[in-house]
C-alpha positions, 0 to 999 in steps of 0.5 A: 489202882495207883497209890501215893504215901506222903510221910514224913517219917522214912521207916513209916512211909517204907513200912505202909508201902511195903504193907501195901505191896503185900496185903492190898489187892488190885494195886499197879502203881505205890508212890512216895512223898515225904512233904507237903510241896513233894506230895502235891508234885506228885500228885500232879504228876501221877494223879494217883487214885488213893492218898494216904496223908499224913497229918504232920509233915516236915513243912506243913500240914496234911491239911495245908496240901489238902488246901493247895488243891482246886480239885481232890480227885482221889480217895483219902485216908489219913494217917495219924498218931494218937492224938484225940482232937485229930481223931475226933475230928476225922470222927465228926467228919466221917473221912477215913483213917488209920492210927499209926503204927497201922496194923495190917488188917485195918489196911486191908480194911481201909482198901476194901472200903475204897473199892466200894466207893465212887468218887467223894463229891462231898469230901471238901465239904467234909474236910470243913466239918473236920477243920471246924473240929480241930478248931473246936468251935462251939456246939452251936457252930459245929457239924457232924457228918453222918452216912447210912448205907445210901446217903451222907448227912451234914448235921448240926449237932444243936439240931439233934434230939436224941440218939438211941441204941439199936444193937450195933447201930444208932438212931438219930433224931433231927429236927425237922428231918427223918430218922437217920441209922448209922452203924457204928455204936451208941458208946462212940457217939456218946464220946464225940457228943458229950462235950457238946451237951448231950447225956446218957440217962439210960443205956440206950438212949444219948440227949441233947440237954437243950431239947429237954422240956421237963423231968417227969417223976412218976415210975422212977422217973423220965425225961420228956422232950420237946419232941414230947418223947419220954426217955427213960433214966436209969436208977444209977443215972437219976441223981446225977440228971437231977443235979445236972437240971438244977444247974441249968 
């Protein structure tokens, strides 16, 4: 497996390979690039299996050399700083990522992934759904994507109903389409989903404010929706719902 490094930042990039070397298994080949122009020559000229792809360069963007390309024909990881729209848009876009600095078993972690995986033929399209983040449309625009153990799902975020809580995993509900189970947790989608007008009323259960049909205030009270489901709000939650629907 031939693996290229495009960083900017010299001790960064000699870190990550030196890492690579030595935690990472079934690697023949570690290049480096420290720029958009020199990663795409060398991407051209050792068609590397896996790039990791700083998203600030010296003369361009990750995502600029991402553009240049008719074709990406590797698996790819960005590396990032803690920057919250960065990471919420790799997050909307389901592409994987490290944050510097890289901690040695999120590495292992991130190579484990790609030796389970085929080839992305979705990645271009995944790479829109992120640049739609970081150009933070409006959530009548915005897509997120979503993967379960077989499948990969483009979403509109206004064709979601509701999410609900399943241990470690997350149930999505869309109109017009089959529940989707995601493994990851309720709480980060309620952080990447909040802004675009969904609320917790309960701990298991994240709403799509637009799909609310009406509040019910028989036993404590609860949110029908246009689904006709009823989602439960917690006594803490009530009045904060309640003030929320007197501003719609």
């Amino acid at each position: 497996m031939k693996v290229l490094v495009i960083d900017n930042e010299t001790n960064i990039r000699e870190g990550i390979v030196e890492m690579i070397g030595g935690f990472c298994e079934g690697i023949t080949e570690i290049y480096e690039a420290d720029g958009v122009q020199n990663g795409l020559n060398k991407i051209a000229e050792i068609d590397p299996d896996v790039v990791f792809l700083d998203v600030e360069l010296d003369d361009g963007t990750g995502m600029d050399l991402l553009s240049k390309l008719s074709e990406i024909n590797f698996h790819l990881i960005f590396i990032t700083a803690h920057n919250k729209y960065a990471i919420d848009a790799f997050k909307f876009s389901a592409i994987d990522f490290l944050l510097k600095p890289i901690a040695p078993d999120e590495l292992i972690n991130a190579f484990e992934k790609v030796k389970q995986q085929h080839k992305n033929k979705f990645l271009n399209h995944q790479l829109q759904v992120m640049q739609q983040s970081l150009n933070k449309i409006t959530s009548r625009e915005k897509k997120i994507v979503l993967k379960d153990s077989s499948s990969i799902y483009f979403v509109n975020v206004n064709d979601i109903i509701r999410c609900e809580s399943s241990g470690q995993y997350t149930e999505f509900y869309i109109e017009d389409a089959k529940r989707i189970v995601i493994s990851k947790s309720l709480k980060e989608y309620e952080l990447l989903l909040e802004p675009y007008g969904f609320i917790r009323p309960h701990h298991s259960h994240l709403i799509n404010i637009d799909k609310i049909l009406r509040f019910d205030k028989v036993d404590g009270g609860s949110l029908i929706m246009e689904t006709l489901e009823e989602i439960p709000v917690s006594h803490r939650k009530k009045t904060q719902i309640l003030q929320l629907l007197d501003k719609l």
